[in-house]
C-alpha positions in Angstrom: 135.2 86.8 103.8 136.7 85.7 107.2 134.8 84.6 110.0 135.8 87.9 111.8 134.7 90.5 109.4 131.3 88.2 109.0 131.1 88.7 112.6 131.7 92.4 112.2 129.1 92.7 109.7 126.9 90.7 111.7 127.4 93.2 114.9 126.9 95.8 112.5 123.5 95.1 111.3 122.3 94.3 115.0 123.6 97.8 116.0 121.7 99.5 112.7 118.6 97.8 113.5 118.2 98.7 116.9 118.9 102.1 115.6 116.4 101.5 113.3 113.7 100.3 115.7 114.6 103.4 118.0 113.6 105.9 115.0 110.6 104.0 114.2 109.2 104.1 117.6 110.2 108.0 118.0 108.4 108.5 114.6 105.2 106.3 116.1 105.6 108.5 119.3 105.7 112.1 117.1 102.2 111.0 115.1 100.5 109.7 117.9 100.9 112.5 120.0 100.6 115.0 117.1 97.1 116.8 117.4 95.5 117.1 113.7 92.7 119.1 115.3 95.3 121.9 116.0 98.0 121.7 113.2 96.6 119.5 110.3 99.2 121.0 107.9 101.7 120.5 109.9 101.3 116.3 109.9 99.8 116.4 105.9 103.1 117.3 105.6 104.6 115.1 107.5 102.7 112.7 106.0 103.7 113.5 102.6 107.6 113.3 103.4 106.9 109.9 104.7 105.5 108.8 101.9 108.6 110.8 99.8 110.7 109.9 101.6 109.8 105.8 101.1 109.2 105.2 104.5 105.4 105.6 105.0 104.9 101.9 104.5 106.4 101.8 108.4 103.1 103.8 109.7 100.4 102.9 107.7 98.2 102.5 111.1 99.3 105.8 112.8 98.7 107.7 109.2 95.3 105.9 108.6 94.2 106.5 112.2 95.5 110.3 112.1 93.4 110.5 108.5 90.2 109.3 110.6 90.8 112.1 113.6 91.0 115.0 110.2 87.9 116.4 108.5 88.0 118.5 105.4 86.4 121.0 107.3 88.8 121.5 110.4 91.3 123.2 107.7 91.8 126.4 106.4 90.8 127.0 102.6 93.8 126.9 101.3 94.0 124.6 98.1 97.4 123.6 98.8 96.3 121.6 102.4 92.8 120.7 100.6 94.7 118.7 97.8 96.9 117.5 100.3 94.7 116.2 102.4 92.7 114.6 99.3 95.5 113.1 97.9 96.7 111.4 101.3 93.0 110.1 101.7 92.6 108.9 98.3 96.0 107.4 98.6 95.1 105.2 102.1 91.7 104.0 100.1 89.5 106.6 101.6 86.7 107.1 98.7 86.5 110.9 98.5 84.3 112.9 95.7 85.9 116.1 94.1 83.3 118.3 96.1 85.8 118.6 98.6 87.5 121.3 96.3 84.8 123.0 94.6 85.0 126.1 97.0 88.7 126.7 94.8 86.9 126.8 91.6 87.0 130.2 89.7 
């Protein structure tokens, strides 16, 4: 490889990762202002691509500090957003006990 397309490359990474930092902070912008009170659903999900998506590693504060705003009983009984939310917890070490879904057993 020749010193100029090293120094291409080079420019090229610099320009990606300053890209790069830009999303991340947008991202750290999005949680942090996100209410969970108001839409929990809305950043399980977001949440859940993150951690899809491979890129939840990123925000593990914002996403543990979100979890900590987000009680089982600010959301609506649906078992879809109750497992979600359980799985997410359980996933960032929260210690959570199956009695958070009993209300879906028939």
């Amino acid at each position: 490889m020749s010193g100029v397309e090293e120094n291409q490359r080079d420019t090229e990474y610099e320009l990606h990762g300053g890209e790069l930092g830009n999303l991340k902070q947008e991202v750290r912008k999005l949680v942090k202002t996100s209410t969970p009170q108001e839409h929990p659903s809305v950043l399980l999900n977001l949440f859940d691509s993150m951690q899809r998506l491979g890129v939840a590693y990123h925000f593990e504060e914002e996403i543990k500090d979100a979890l900590n705003l987000v009680q089982f009983h600010d959301f609506p009984a649906d078992l879809y957003t109750t497992s979600l939310q359980f799985r997410l917890r359980r996933d960032h070490g929260y210690t959570i006990g199956s009695g958070s879904v009993i209300q879906f057993k028939t």
